[in-house]
Each structure stands twice: as structure tokens, then as C-alpha cells.
C-alpha positions in Angstrom: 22.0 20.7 75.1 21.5 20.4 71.4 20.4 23.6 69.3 17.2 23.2 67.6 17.4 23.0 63.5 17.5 26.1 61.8 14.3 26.3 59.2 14.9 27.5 56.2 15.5 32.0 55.8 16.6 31.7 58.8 19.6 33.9 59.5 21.1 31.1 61.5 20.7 28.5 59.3 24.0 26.7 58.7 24.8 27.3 54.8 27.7 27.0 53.5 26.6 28.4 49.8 23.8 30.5 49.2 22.5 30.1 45.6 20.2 31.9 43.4 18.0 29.7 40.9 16.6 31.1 37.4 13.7 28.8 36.2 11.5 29.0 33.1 8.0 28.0 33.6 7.0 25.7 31.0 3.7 24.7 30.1 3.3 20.7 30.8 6.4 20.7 32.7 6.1 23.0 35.4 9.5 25.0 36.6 12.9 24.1 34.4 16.2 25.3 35.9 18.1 27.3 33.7 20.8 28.8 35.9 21.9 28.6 39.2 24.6 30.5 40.7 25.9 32.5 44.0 25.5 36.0 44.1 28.4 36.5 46.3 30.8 34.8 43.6 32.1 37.5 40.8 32.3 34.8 38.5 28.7 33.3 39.1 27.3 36.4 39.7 28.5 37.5 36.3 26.9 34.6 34.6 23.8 35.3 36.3 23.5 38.8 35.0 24.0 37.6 31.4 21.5 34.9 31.6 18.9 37.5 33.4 19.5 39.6 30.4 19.1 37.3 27.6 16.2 35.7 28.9 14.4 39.5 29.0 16.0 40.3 25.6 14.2 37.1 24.6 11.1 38.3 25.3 10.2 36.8 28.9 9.2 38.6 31.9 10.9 37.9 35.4 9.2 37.7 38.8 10.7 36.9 42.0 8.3 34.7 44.6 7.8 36.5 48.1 6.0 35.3 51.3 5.0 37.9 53.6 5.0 37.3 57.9 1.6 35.9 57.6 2.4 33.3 55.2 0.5 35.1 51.9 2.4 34.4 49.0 3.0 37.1 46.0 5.8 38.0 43.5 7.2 40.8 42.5 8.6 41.5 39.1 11.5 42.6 38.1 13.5 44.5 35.2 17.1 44.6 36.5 19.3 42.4 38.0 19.7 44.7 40.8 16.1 44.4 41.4 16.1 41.2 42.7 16.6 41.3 46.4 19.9 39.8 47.9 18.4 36.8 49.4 16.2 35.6 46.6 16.3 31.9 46.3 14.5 32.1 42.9 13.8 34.1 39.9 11.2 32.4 37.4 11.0 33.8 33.8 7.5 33.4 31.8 6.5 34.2 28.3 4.4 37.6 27.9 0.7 37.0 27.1 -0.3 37.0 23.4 -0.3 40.1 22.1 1.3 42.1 25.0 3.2 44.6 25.0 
């Protein structure tokens, strides 16, 4: 008997790398990748925290995209690294409004 394919989140899924993607939303272009990494990897991990970093430092905000059980979608933003949950699959960065603060 052959096991059904795994959909994507799901904890069974076969994945061999779990990565984290940091995209800028541009306007006219939609999402640009600007870093993508694995969170359980020192190395990568490291690179993503200095990428979150100076893009905030450069003035952007970061939100992470969530989908609750009944399918709504929603972000939540995000200040810190550590505020992104574990198994985020992406982080998008976008400019402040004019004049905000």
C-alpha cells in the first residue's frame, strides 16, 4: 500500500532542508528574495539574523504571513529575530508609510 503525499506543514512531510525565505516587497515587482537560509544551521542562521537586522536598521518593517485552521490568512509583525516562529517559511520586509514613525 502506498502512503498518501504529505501536503505541505505537514509534520510528516519528507524534507530534507527546511528553509526560511526573507523577501522585500517591491512595488511593480511583487516579492524579491533577499535571503534564504536554514534556521537549524549556525552558519545560516547567523546570516539570517544579520540580514533581519539591517533590513530593520534600514528602515523596513518585518511581518511574517500566518494561516489560521480555517484557512483566514493574517501576518504578524515582528521586531526580533526570535520573534519569528520556528517554522516560518517566510519573512517579508516593507517600507514604513510616508511619514511614519
Amino acid at each position: 500500500m502506498q502512503k498518501p503525499k504529505a501536503e505541505p506543514g505537514d509534520p510528516d512531510r519528507f524534507d530534507i532542508i527546511t528553509l526560511v525565505r526573507f523577501l522585500r516587497m517591491k512595488p511593480g515587482h511583487g516579492e524579491v528574495l533577499i535571503a534564504e537560509g536554514d534556521v537549524e544551521l549556525a552558519e545560516d542562521e547567523l546570516m539570517l539574523i544579520e540580514e533581519f537586522r539591517r533590513q530593520l536598521d534600514s528602515g523596513s518593517w518585518a511581518a511574517v504571513p500566518t494561516t489560521s485552521e480555517q484557512g483566514r490568512r493574517n501576518s504578524i509583525m515582528v521586531r526580533s529575530f526570535d520573534d519569528i516562529p520556528r517554522d516560518a517559511e517566510r519573512v517579508i520586509f516593507f517600507p514604513r508609510a510616508a511619514g511614519g514613525r
